[in-house]
C-alpha distance (Angstrom), angle and dihedral (degrees) to the residues before:
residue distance angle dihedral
X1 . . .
X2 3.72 . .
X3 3.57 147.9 .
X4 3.64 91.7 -95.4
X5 4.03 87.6 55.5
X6 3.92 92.3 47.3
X7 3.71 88.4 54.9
X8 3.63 96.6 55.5
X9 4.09 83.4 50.1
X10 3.65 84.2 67.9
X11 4.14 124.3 90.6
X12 3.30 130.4 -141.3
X13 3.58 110.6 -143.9
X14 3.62 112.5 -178.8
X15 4.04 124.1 -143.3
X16 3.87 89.6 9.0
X17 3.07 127.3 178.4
X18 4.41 85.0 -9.7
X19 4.21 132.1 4.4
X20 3.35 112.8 -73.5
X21 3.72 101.5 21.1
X22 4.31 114.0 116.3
X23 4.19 99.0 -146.8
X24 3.79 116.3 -151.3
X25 3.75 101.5 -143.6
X26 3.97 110.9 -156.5
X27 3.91 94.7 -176.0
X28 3.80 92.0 99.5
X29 4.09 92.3 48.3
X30 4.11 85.5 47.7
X31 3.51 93.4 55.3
X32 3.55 96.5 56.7
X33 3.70 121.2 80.7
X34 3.68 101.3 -149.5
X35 3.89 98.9 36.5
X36 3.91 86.3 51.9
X37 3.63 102.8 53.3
X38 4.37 94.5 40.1
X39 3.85 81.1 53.8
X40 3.61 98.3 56.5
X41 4.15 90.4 41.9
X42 3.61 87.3 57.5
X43 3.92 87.3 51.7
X44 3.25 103.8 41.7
X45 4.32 95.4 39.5
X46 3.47 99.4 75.2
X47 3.47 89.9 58.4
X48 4.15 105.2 49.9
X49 3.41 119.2 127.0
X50 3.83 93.5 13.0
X51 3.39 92.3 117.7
X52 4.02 96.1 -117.8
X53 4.20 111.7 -177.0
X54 3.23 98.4 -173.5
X55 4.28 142.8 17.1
X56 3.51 114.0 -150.7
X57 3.95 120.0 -161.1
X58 3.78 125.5 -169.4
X59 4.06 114.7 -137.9
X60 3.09 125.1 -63.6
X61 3.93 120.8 5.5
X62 3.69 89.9 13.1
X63 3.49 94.6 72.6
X64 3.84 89.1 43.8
X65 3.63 87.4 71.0
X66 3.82 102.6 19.4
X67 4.17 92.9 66.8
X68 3.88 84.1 52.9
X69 3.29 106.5 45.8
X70 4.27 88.7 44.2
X71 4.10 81.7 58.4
X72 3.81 87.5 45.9
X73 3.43 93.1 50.9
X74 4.08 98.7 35.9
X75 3.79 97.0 -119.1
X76 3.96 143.8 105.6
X77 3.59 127.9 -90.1
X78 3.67 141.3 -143.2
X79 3.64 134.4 -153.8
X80 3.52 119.0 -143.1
X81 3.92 102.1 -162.2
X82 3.81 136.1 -164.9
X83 4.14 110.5 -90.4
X84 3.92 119.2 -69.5
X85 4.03 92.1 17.8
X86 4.07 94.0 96.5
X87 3.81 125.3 70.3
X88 3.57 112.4 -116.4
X89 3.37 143.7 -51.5
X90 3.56 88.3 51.4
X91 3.80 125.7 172.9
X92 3.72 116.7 -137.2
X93 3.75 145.0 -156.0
X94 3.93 127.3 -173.1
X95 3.84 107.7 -151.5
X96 4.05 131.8 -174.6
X97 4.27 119.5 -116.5
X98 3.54 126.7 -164.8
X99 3.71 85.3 -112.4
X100 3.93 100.2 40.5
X101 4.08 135.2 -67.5
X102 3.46 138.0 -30.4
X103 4.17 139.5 -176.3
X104 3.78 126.3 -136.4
X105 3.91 120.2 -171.8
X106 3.90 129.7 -167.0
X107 4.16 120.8 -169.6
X108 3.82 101.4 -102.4
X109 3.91 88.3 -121.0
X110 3.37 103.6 55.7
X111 3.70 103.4 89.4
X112 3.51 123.8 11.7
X113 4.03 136.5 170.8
X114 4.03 115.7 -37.1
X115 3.73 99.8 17.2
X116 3.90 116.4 121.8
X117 3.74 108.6 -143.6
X118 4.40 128.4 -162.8
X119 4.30 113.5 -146.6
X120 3.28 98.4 -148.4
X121 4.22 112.2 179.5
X122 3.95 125.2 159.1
X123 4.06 92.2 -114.7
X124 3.68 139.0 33.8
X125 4.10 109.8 -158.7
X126 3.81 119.1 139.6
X127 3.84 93.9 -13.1
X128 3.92 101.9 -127.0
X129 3.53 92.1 121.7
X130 3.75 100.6 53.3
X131 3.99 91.0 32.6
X132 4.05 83.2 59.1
X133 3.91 92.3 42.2
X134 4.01 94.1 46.2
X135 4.12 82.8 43.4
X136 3.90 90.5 57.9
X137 4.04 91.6 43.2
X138 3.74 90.1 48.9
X139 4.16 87.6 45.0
X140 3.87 92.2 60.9
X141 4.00 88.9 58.7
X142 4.50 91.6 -98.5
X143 3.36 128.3 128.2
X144 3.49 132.4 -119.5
X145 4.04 118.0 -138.0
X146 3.76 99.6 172.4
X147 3.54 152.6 -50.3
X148 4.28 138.5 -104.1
X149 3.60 127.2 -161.6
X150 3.92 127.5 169.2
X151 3.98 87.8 -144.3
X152 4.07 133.7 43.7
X153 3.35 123.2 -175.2
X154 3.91 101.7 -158.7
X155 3.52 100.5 177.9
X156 4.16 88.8 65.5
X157 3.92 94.8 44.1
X158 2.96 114.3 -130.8
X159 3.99 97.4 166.7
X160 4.06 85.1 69.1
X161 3.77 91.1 66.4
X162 3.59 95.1 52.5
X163 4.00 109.2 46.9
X164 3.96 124.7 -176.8
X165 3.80 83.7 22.2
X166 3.93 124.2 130.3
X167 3.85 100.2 -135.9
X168 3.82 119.6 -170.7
X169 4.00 119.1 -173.3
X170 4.20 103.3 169.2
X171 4.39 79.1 -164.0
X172 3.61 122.8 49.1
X173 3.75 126.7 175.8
C-alpha cells in the first residue's frame, strides 16, 4: 500500500458539514485493514525514538488515531474532550471557531511538569483545535514536541497557528 492508495481511501464529500466546505471523509481508509495501520506508521514514524510520554487526542477522530499512534510509539495517551465530558477536576480552555466558540477540557492529572507530549488529530485546517489542545498540554506544566495528522489542508494554514512546532501530515491536499 502507498500514499497514493490511502488517498483514494479518502471521500470527497462536498458541502459537508456547511456550503462551500470540501469534507475529507476517512471512513473508507478506517475500514480497511492495511490502509489503517500504514497510516498510523506514517504518523507515528517521525516521532520514534523521540522519547514521547504521552499522545494526546482531541474528541472525536483524534483519539481514533491518537490511541494508535500511543501503541505505535509505546506510550500513554490522553484525551482532551469537549466541555462537561470529563470527571472532575478538569482543566479547561475556551478557543475561537470560524463559526463561533468552543471549550476543550483535559483531567488535571494527566500531564504534568517534564512530560513530552505528541497531538496527534486526523486533519490539520486552521489550527484552533490543536493550538487549544497544545495550549491545555502546555497549561498542566508538559511540553509539547510536535504534532501528526493523516490530513493537511495547506491552503487554510494551519502551520501559522502553531509556531516553533514540528508538524508532520504524511497527506496534504
Amino acid at each position: 500500500m502507498s500514499i497514493g492508495r490511502l488517498k483514494e481511501l479518502i471521500r470527497d464529500v462536498p458541502d459537508f458539514p456547511k456550503p462551500g466546505i470540501l469534507f475529507k471523509d476517512i471512513t473508507p481508509l478506517l475500514a480497511s485493514p492495511a490502509g489503517l495501520a500504514l497510516a498510523v506508521e506514517l504518523m507515528a514514524n517521525p516521532f520514534r525514538g523521540s522519547g514521547i510520554d504521552l499522545v494526546a487526542g482531541a474528541e472525536s477522530r483524534g483519539f481514533i488515531f491518537g490511541t494508535a499512534v500511543a501503541q505505535a510509539l509505546s506510550c500513554g495517551f490522553m484525551p482532551i474532550r469537549k466541555m462537561g465530558k470529563l470527571p472532575p477536576p478538569v482543566r479547561s480552555h475556551r478557543y475561537q471557531l470560524e463559526y463561533g466558540s468552543d471549550t476543550l477540557e483535559v483531567r488535571d492529572d494527566a500531564a504534568h511538569a517534564g512530560r513530552r507530549v505528541l497531538m496527534v488529530d486526523d486533519l490539520l485546517a486552521t489550527g484552533g483545535t490543536m493550538q487549544a489542545c497544545a495550549d491545555l498540554v502546555r497549561q498542566a506544566g508538559a511540553t509539547v514536541v510536535g504534532a501528526t495528522v493523516l490530513i493537511e489542508l495547506l491552503a487554510l494554514r494551519g502551520r501559522a497557528a502553531l509556531p516553533g512546532l514540528e508538524i508532520h501530515a504524511p497527506i496534504q491536499y
